[in-house]
N, C-alpha and C positions, 0 to 999 in steps of 0.2 A: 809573651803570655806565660803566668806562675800556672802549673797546673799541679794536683799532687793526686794520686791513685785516689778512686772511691771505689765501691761494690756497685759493678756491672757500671761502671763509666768513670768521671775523675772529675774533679774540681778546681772549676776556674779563678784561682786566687784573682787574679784582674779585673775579674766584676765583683761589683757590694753588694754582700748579704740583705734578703729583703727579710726582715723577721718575719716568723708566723707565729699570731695568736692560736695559740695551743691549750685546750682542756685536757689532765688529765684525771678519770675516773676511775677509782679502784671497785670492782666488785667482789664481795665477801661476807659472806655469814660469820667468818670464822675471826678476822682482822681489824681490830681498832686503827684510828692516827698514828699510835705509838711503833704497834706491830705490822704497820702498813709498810714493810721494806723495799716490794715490786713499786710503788705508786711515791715515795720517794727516790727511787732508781731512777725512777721513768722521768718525773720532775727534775730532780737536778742534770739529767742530761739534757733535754730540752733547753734549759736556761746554758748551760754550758756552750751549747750548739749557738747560741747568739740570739735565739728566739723568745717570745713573751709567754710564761705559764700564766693563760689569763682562768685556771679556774685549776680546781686539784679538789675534786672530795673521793667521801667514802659511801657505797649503797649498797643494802645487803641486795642477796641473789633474788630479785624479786619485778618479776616485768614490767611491770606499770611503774617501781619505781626507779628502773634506771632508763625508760619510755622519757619517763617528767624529767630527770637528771639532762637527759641528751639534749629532749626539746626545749627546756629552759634555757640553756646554753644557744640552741641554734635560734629558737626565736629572737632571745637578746640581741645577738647580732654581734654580739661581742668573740667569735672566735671564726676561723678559719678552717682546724683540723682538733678532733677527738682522736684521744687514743684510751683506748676502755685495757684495765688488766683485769684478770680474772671473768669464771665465768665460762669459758668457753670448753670445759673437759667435757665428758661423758654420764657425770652422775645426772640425778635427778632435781638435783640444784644449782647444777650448769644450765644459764637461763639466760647469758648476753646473746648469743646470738639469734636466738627466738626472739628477743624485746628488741633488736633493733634490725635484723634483716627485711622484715617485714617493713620498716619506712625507709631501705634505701630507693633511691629513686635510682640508680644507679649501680649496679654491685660491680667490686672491681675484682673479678675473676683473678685473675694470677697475682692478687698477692697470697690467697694464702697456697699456692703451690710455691711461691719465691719462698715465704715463709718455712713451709716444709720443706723444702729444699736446703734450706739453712738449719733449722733446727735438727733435724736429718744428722747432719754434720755434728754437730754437739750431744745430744739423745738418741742416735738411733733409732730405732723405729719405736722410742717410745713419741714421735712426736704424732704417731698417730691417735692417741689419744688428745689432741688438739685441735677445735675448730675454730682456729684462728679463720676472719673473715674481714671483709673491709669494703663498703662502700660510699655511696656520696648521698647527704641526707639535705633538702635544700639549700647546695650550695656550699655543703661543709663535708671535706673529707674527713671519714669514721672508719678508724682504723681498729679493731679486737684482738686482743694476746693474751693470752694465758697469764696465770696467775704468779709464775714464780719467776723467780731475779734474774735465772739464766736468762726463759724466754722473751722477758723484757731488753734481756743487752741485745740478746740475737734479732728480736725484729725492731729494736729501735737502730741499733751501731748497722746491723749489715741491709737495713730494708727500708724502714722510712726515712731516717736521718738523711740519708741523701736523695731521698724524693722529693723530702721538705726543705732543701738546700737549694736556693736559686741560682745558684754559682755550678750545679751538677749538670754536667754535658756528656748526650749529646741532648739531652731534655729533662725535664722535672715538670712534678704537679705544681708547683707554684707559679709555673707560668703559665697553669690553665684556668688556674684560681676568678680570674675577669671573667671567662665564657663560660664557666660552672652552668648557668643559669640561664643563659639561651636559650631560646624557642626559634 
């Protein structure tokens, strides 16, 4: 068995990569397509990673439309896992996690301490200004990061990337992905 170091476990090169359909969504008042750099970071890692970027837009800071952004996504049927940048500071225009905490069905408590735990390490304690959050919204892991390039490498390279990695031992979310949706 190939295995090679991950964060908080290792990677089973001997088993195949099961892709995940992956949305990712930039929120921003502030950010066009062109100056969208967190939500191009985030997309070409995803692809890099061997996974499918089945959706990538842009919505400004506003509930109901990044509410319609997620649930169009999750009704479709067409993804697996969100991961939203931006949106989660402190101002009064930080509004992801207000618009989508309230539909997880599920909130996955310790990513964002994993998260602050990491960020930690790069920011200091400016990561408390971060309410990075993450839950599961019928069926679809919904992951929240903050809006800039660091935060993006830190919770994609050291947090999700190898939760959405089927090959990550001694467990990953992709192998709960089937029973999501049990009753």
């Amino acid at each position: 068995m190939t295995t090679i170091t991950a964060p908080g476990g290792r990677i089973d090169q001997s088993l195949h990569l099961k892709p995940v359909r992956i949305a990712v969504l930039t929120v921003s008042d502030t950010r066009d397509e062109e100056s969208d750099t967190s939500g191009h970071l985030l997309a070409e890692r995803v692809k890099a990673a061997g996974h499918e970027l089945a959706y990538r837009t842009l919505v400004p800071d506003d509930v109901s439309t990044i509410r319609a952004a997620v649930n169009d996504w999750i009704n479709g049927g067409g993804v697996d896992a969100i991961i939203t940048t931006g949106g989660t500071g402190l101002t009064g225009r930080d509004v992801t996690p207000e618009a989508l905490e309230p539909l997880f069905d599920k909130t996955i408590d310790g990513f964002g301490v994993v998260f602050h735990m990491v960020s930690y390490q790069s920011v200091g304690l400016s990561t408390l200004q971060s309410r990075a959050t993450a839950g599961i919204i019928k069926g679809v892991f919904v992951f929240c990061l903050p809006g800039s390039n660091g935060a993006v490498r830190d919770g994609w390279d050291k947090v999700i990337a190898a939760q959405l990695d089927s090959r990550h031992m001694p467990c990953n979310m992709v192998e709960l992905m089937p029973r999501l949706l049990e009753t």
